[in-house]
SEMAR-177956 format. One record per residue: x, y, z of N, C-alpha, C in turn. Coordinates in steps of 0.05 Angstrom, whole numbers, padded with zeros to 5 digits, always signed. Last residue first. Example, Ala and Ser with C-alpha at 12.3 -4.5 7.8 and 13.67 -1.06 7.14 Angstrom:
+00257-00045+00142+00273-00021+00143+00258+00001+00157 +00264-00114+00156+00246-00090+00156+00264-00066+00156 
//
This chain:
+00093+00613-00489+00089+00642-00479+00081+00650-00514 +00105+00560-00500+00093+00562-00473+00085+00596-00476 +00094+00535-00574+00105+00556-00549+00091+00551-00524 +00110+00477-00607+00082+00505-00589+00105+00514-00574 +00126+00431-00628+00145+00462-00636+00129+00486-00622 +00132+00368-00601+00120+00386-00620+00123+00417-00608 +00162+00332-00565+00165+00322-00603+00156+00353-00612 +00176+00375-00517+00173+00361-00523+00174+00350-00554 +00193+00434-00504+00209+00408-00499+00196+00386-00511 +00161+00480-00520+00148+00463-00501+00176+00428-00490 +00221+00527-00530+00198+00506-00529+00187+00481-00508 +00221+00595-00529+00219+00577-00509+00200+00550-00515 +00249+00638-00574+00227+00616-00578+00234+00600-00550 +00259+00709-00573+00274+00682-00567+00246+00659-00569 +00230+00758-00587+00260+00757-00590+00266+00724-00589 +00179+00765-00572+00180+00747-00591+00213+00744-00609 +00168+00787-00516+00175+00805-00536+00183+00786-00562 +00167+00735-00493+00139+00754-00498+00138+00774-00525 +00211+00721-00491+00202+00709-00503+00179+00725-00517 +00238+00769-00458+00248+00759-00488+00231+00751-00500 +00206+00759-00413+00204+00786-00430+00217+00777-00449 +00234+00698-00399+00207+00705-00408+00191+00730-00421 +00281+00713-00390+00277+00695-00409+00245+00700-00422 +00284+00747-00346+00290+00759-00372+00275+00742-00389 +00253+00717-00306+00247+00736-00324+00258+00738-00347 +00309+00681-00307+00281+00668-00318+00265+00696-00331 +00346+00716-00286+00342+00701-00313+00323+00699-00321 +00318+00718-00233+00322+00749-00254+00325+00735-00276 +00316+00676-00205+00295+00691-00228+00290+00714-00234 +00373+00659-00201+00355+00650-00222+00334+00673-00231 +00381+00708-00161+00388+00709-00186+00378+00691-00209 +00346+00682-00116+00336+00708-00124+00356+00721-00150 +00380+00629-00105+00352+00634-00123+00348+00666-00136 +00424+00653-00094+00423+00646-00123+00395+00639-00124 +00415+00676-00050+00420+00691-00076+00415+00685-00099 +00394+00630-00017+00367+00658-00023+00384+00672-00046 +00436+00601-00012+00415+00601-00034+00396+00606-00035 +00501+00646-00020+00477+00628-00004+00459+00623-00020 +00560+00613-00032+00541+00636-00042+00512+00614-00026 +00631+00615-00025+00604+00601-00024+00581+00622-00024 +00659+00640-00086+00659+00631-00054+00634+00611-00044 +00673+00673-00126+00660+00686-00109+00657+00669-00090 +00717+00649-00154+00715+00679-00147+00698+00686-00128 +00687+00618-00190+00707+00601-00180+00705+00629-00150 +00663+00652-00225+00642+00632-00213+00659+00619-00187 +00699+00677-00258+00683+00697-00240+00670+00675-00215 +00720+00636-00275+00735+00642-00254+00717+00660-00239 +00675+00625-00321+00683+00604-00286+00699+00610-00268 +00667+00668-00343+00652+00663-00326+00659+00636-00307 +00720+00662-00370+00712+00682-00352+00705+00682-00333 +00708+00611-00401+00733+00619-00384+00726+00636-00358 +00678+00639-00432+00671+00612-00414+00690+00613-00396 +00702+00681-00457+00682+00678-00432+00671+00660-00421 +00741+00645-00493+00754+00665-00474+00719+00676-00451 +00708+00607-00515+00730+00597-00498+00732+00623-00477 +00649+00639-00527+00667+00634-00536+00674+00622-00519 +00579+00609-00500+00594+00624-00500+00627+00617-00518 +00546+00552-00510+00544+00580-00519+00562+00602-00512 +00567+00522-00471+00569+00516-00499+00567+00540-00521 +00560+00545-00418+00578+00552-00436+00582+00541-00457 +00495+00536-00423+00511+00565-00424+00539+00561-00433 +00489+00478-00421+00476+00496-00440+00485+00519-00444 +00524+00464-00377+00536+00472-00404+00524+00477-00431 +00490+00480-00331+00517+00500-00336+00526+00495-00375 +00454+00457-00339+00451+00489-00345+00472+00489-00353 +00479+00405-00326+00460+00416-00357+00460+00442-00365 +00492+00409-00276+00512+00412-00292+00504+00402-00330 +00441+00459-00244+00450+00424-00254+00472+00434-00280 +00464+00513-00207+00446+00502-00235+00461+00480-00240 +00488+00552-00172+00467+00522-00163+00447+00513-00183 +00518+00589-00198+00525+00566-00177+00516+00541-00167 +00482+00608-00238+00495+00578-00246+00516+00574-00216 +00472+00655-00208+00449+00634-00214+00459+00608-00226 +00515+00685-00202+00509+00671-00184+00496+00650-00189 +00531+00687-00260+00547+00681-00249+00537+00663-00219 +00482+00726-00276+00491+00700-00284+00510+00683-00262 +00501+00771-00243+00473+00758-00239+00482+00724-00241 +00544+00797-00280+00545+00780-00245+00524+00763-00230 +00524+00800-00327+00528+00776-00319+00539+00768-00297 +00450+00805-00335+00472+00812-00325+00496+00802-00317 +00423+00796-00399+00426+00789-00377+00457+00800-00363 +00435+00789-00451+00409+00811-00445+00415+00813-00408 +00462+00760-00482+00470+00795-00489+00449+00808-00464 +00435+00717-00466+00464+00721-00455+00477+00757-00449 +00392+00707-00490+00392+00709-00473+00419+00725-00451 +00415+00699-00552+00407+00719-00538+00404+00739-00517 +00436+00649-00523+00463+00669-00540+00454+00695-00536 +00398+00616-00527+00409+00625-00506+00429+00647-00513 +00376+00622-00576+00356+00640-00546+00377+00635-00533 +00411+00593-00612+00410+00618-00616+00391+00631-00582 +00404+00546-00583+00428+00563-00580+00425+00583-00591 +00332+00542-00551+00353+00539-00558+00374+00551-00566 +00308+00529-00486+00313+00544-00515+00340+00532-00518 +00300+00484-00448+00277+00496-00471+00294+00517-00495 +00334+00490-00406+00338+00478-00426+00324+00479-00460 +00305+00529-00376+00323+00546-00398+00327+00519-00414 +00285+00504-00324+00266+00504-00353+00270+00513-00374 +00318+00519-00291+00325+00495-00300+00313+00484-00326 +00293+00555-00272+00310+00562-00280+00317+00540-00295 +00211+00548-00296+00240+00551-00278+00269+00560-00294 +00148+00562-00302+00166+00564-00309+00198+00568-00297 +00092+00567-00272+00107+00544-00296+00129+00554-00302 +00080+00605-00240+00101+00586-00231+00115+00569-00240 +00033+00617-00264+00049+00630-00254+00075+00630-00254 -00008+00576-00266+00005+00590-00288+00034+00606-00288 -00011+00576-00203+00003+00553-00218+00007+00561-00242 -00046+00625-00199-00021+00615-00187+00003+00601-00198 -00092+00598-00233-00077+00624-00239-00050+00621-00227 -00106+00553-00206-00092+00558-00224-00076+00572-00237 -00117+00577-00153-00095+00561-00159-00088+00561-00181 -00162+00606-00169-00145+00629-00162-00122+00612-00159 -00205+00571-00197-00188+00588-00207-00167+00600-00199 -00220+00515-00197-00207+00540-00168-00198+00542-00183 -00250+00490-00220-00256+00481-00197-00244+00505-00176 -00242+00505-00270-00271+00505-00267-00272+00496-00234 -00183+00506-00275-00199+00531-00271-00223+00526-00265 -00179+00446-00276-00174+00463-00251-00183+00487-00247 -00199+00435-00328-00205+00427-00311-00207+00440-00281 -00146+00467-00359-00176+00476-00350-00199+00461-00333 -00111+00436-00338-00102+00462-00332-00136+00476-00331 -00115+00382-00356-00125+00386-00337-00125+00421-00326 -00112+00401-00410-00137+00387-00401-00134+00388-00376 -00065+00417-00415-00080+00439-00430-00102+00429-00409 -00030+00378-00408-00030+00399-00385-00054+00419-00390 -00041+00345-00456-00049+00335-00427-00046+00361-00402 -00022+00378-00490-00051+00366-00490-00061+00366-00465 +00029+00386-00479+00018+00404-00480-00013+00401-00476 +00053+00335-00433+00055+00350-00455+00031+00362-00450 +00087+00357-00372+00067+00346-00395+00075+00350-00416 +00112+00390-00344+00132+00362-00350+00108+00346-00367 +00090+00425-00325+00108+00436-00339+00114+00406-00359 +00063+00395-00283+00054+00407-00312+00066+00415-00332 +00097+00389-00244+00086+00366-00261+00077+00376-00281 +00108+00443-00228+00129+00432-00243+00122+00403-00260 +00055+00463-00209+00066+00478-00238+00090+00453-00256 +00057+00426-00176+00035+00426-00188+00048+00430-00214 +00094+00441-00134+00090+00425-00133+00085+00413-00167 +00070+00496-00126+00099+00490-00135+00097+00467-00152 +00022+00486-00095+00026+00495-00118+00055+00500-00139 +00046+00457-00052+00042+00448-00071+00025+00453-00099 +00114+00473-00034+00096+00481-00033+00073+00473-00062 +00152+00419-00005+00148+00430-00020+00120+00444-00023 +00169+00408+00059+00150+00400+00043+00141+00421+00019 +00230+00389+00082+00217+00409+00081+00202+00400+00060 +00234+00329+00108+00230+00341+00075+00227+00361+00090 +00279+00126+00024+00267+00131+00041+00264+00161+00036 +00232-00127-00138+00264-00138-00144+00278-00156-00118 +00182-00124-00140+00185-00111-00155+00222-00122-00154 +00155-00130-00095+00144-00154-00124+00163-00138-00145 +00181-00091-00056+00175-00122-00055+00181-00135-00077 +00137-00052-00068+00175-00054-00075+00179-00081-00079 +00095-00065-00059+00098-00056-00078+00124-00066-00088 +00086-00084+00005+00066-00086-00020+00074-00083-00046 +00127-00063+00022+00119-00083+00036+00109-00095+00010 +00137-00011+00017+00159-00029+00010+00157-00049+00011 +00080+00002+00024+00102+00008-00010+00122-00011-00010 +00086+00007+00076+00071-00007+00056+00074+00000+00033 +00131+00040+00088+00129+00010+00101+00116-00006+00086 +00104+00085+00074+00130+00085+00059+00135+00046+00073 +00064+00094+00113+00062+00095+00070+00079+00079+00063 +00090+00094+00148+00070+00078+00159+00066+00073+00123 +00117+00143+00148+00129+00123+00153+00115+00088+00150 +00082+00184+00145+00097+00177+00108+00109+00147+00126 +00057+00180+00187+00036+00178+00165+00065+00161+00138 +00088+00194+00224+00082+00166+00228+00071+00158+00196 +00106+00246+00205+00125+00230+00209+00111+00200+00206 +00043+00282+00165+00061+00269+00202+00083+00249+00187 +00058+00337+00128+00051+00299+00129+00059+00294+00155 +00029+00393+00121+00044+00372+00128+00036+00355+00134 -00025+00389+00081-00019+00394+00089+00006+00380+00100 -00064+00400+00014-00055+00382+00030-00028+00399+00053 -00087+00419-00021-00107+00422+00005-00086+00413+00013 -00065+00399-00068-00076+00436-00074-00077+00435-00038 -00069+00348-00071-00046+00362-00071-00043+00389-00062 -00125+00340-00080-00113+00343-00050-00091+00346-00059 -00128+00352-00133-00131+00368-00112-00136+00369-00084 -00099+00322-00154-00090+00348-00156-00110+00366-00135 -00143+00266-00143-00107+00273-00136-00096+00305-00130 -00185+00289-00173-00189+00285-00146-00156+00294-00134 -00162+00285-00224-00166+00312-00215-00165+00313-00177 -00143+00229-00227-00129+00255-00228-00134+00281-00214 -00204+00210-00234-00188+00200-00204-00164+00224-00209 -00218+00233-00283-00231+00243-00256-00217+00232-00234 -00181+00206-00316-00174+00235-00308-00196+00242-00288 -00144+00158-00293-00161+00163-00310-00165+00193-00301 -00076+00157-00298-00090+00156-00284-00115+00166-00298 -00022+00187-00333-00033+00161-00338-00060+00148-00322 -00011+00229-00312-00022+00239-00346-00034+00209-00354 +00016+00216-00258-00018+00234-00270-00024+00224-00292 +00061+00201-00299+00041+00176-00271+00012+00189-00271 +00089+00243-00307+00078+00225-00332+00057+00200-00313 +00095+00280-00261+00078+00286-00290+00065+00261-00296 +00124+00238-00235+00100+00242-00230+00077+00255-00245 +00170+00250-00265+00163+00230-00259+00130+00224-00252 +00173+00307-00259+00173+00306-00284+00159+00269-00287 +00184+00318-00199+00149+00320-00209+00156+00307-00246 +00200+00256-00164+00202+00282-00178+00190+00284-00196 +00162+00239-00101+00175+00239-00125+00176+00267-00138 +00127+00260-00064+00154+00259-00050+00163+00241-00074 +00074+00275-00091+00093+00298-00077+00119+00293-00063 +00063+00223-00104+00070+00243-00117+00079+00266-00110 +00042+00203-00038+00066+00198-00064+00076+00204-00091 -00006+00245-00033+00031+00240-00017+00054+00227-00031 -00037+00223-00068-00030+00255-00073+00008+00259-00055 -00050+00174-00061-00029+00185-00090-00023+00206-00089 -00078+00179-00023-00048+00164-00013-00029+00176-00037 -00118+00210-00027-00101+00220-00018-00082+00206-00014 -00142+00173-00068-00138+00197-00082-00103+00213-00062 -00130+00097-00048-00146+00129-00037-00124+00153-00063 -00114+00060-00102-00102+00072-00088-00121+00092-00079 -00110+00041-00162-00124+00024-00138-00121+00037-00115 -00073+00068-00183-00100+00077-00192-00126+00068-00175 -00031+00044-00176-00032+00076-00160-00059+00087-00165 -00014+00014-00199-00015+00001-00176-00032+00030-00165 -00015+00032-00253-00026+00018-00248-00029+00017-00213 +00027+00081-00244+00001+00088-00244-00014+00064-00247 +00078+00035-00247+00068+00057-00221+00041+00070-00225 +00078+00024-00290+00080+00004-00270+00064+00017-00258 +00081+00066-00318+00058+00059-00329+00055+00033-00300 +00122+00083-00304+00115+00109-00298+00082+00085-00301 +00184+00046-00271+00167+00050-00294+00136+00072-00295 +00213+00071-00218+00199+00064-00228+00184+00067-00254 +00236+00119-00196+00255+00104-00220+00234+00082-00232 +00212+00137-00153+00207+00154-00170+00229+00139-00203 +00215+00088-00118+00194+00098-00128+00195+00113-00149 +00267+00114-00101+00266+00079-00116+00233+00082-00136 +00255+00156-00083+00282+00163-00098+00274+00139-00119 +00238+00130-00035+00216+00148-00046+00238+00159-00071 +00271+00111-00007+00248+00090-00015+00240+00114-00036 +00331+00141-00023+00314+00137-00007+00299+00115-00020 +00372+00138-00066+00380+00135-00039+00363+00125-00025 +00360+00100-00122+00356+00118-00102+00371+00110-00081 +00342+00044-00174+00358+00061-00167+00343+00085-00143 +00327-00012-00141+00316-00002-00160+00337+00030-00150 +00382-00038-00109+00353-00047-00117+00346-00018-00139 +00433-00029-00089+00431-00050-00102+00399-00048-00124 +00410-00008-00035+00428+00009-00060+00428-00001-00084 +00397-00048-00010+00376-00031-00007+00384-00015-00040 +00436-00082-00002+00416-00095-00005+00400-00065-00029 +00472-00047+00028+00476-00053+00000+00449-00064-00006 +00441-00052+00084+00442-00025+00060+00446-00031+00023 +00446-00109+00090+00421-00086+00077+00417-00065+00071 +00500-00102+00095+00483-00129+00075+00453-00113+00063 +00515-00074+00136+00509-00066+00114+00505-00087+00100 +00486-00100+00182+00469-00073+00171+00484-00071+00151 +00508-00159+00178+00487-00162+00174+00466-00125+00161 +00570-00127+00205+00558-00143+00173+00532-00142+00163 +00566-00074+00228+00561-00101+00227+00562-00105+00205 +00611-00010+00207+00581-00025+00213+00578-00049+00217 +00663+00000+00197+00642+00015+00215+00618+00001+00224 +00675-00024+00158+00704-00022+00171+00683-00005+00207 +00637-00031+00125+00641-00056+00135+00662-00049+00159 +00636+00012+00095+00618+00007+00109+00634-00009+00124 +00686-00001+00063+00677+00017+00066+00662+00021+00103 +00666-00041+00026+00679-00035+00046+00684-00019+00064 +00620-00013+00004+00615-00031+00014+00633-00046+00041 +00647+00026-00028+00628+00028-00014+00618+00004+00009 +00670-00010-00067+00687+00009-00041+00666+00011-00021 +00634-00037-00096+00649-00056-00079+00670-00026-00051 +00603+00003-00112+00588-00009-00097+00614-00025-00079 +00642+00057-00119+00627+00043-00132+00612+00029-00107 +00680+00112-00136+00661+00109-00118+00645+00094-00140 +00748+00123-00127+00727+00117-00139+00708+00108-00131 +00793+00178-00129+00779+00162-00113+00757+00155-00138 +00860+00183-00162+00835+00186-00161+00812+00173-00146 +00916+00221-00134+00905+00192-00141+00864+00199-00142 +00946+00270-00116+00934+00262-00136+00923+00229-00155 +00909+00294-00058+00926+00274-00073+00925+00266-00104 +00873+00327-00030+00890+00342-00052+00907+00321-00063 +00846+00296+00014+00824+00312-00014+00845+00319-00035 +00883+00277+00046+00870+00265+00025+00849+00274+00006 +00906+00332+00055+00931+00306+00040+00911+00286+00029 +00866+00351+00086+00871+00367+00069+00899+00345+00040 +00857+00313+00139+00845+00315+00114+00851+00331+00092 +00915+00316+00151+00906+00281+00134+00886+00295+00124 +00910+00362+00165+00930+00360+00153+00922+00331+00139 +00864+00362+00205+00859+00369+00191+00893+00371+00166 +00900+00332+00243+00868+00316+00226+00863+00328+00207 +00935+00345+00264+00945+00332+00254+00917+00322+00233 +00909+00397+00287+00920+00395+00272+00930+00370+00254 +00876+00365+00329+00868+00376+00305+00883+00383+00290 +00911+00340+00356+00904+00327+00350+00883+00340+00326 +00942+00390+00386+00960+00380+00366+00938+00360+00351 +00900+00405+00418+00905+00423+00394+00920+00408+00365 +00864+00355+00451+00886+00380+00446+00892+00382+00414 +00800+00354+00466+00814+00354+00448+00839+00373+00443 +00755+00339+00518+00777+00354+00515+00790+00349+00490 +00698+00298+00494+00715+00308+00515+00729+00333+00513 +00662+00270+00460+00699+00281+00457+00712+00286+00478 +00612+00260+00468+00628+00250+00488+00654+00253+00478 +00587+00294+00435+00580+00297+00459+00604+00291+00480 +00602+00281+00387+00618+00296+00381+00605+00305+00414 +00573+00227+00388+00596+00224+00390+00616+00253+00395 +00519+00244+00384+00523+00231+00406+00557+00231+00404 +00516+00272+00323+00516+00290+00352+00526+00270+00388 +00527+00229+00294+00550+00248+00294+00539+00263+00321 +00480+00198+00302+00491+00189+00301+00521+00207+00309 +00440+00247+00294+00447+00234+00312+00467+00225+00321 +00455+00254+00232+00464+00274+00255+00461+00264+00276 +00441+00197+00212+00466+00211+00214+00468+00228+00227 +00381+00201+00223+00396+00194+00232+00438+00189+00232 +00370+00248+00180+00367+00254+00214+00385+00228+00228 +00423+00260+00129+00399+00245+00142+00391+00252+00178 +00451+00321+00113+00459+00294+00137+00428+00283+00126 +00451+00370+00093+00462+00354+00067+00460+00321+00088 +00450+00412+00144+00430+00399+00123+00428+00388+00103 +00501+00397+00162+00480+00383+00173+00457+00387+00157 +00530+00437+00126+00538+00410+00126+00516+00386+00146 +00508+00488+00144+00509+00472+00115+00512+00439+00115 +00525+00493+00201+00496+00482+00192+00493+00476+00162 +00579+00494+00188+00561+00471+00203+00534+00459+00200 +00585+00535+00168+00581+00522+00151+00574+00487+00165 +00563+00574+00208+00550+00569+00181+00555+00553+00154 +00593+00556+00249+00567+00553+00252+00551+00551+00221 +00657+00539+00229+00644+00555+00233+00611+00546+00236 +00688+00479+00255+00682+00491+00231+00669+00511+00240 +00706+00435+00290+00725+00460+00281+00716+00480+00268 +00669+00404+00305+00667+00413+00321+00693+00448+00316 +00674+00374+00252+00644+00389+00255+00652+00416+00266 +00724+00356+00260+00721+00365+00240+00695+00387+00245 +00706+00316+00302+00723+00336+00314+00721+00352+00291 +00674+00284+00273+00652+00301+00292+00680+00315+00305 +00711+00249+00247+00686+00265+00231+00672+00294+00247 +00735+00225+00271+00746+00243+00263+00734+00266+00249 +00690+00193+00302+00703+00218+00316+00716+00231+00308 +00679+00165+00263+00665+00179+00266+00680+00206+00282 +00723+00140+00247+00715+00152+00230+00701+00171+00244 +00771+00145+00316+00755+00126+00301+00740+00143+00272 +00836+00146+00343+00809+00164+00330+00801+00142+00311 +00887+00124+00342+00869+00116+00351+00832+00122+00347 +00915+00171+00339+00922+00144+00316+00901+00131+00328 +00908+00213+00373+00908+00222+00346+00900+00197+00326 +00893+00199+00436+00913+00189+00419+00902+00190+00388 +00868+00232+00470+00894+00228+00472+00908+00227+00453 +00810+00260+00495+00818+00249+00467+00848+00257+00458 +00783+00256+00555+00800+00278+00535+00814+00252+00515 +00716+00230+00567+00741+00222+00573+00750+00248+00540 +00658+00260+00594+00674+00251+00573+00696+00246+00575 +00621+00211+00643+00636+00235+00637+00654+00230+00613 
//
């Protein structure tokens, strides 16, 4: 049975953590559990089980430390040696030896984060010896710009095979990536010093995007001769919010006059802090200004909005382009258009 939680000074991290959970609204609970690892929510669900009773005064006093240490003005710093302590005040020695161990190694949180930091030419060597469908799973749990350049290195009939179990492929069992991801670390990582499953015509568009033009050209028709109605798809799709880096300050300046800007406003809530200052570089002081208080102003914003405001941009971007108002470039050394 749960024993009632007495003594305020006594509270351990976790439990200060999981009375915190246990104060918050549902929606932002569930925010904050989908930012967890599964075993972290575990970890927080068994303890916020056995709280017990919690008097009042003991939340207050918690949420007062926490609001004194987010608003101090001393700066926190986050390196390996805090971190490490960190740990240590919670965990054995020996587990965090291997976390750090783990953090320490090729950059990522996960195995599959470490993978995607890998040299691109390392990685399509080892990856060329490889079933079609092991490469197709390990390119779909790197990021595609990474995995662009790993395709673009693979001979191109083993590629195509790849892309298209990507096209077919279905959820991955638990055992399957676990059993992958064991032999990677076993086999690979090793010699070397861990989803909602993205949809993989998604998938597809964004590695392509991340070619160059040659190489997306070749396999792009390749794929029409095998399934057209993916590719088409995947034509589709080339193009993101995050894919604005492509123009430049005169298109974005354009872009700017054309677009709405409460729209705006949402869609850089959840744009890499690239977007954001591709845009306000382009704007004066006085609406950069603007737009961050407008941005500051609205709160938390869900992210069916701000998607469904990215691609009002994006359109725009793309009727601009069509209409031959703004140049969207390929990003890369050479000056082709995507549209």
């Amino acid at each position: 049975m749960a024993k009632s939680v007495e003594n305020y000074y006594n509270l351990t991290g976790p439990q200060k953590a999981a009375i915190l959970m246990m104060s918050l609204t549902e929606e932002h609970v569930s925010k904050i559990m989908s930012l967890l690892e599964d075993e972290e929510i575990r970890e927080l669900s068994v303890v916020m089980a056995s709280l017990g009773s919690i008097p009042s005064e003991t939340v207050e006093k918690l949420f007062l430390e926490f609001a004194s240490s987010i608003s101090g003005p001393s700066t926190m710093i986050g390196n390996y040696e805090n971190t490490e302590r960190l740990l240590l005040k919670t965990l054995p020695k020996d587990r965090v030896a291997s976390i750090m161990e783990e953090i320490r190694g090729p950059a990522g949180r996960t195995m599959w984060d470490k993978l995607g930091n890998i040299n691109e030419q390392v990685l399509a060597n080892y990856l060329k010896n490889e079933y079609p469908q092991t490469v197709a799973v390990i390119l779909s749990k790197i990021k595609p710009d990474h995995s662009a350049r790993v395709l673009a290195l693979l001979p191109e009939s083993f590629a195509m095979d790849v892309i298209m179990r990507l096209l077919r492929m279905e959820a991955i069992q638990k055992d399957v990536l676990d059993g992958l991801e064991q032999t990677l670390r076993t086999e690979f990582m090793n010699n070397l010093a861990r989803t909602t499953r993205q949809d993989s015509h998604e998938l597809i568009a964004e590695m392509f995007n991340n070619m160059d033009r040659n190489a997306e050209s070749r396999f792009m028709a390749a794929l029409e001769e095998r399934n057209r109605e993916s590719a088409e798809r995947i034509k589709s799709l080339m193009f993101t919010f995050e894919d604005l880096t492509r123009l430049d300050s005169l298109g974005i300046q354009v872009l700017l006059r054309n677009v709405d800007k409460e729209k705006l406003s949402i869609a850089l809530k959840g744009a890499s802090d690239v977007i954001k200052d591709l845009f306000f570089k382009n704007m004066s002081e006085r609406a950069g200004k603007m737009m961050k208080e407008d941005m500051e102003a609205l709160g938390p914003v869900r992210l069916r909005d701000v998607d469904d405001a990215q691609a009002v941009i994006v359109q725009a971007a793309k009727d601009l382009a069509n209409n031959g108002e703004i140049t969207i470039s390929e990003g890369g050394s050479q000056d082709e258009l995507i549209y």
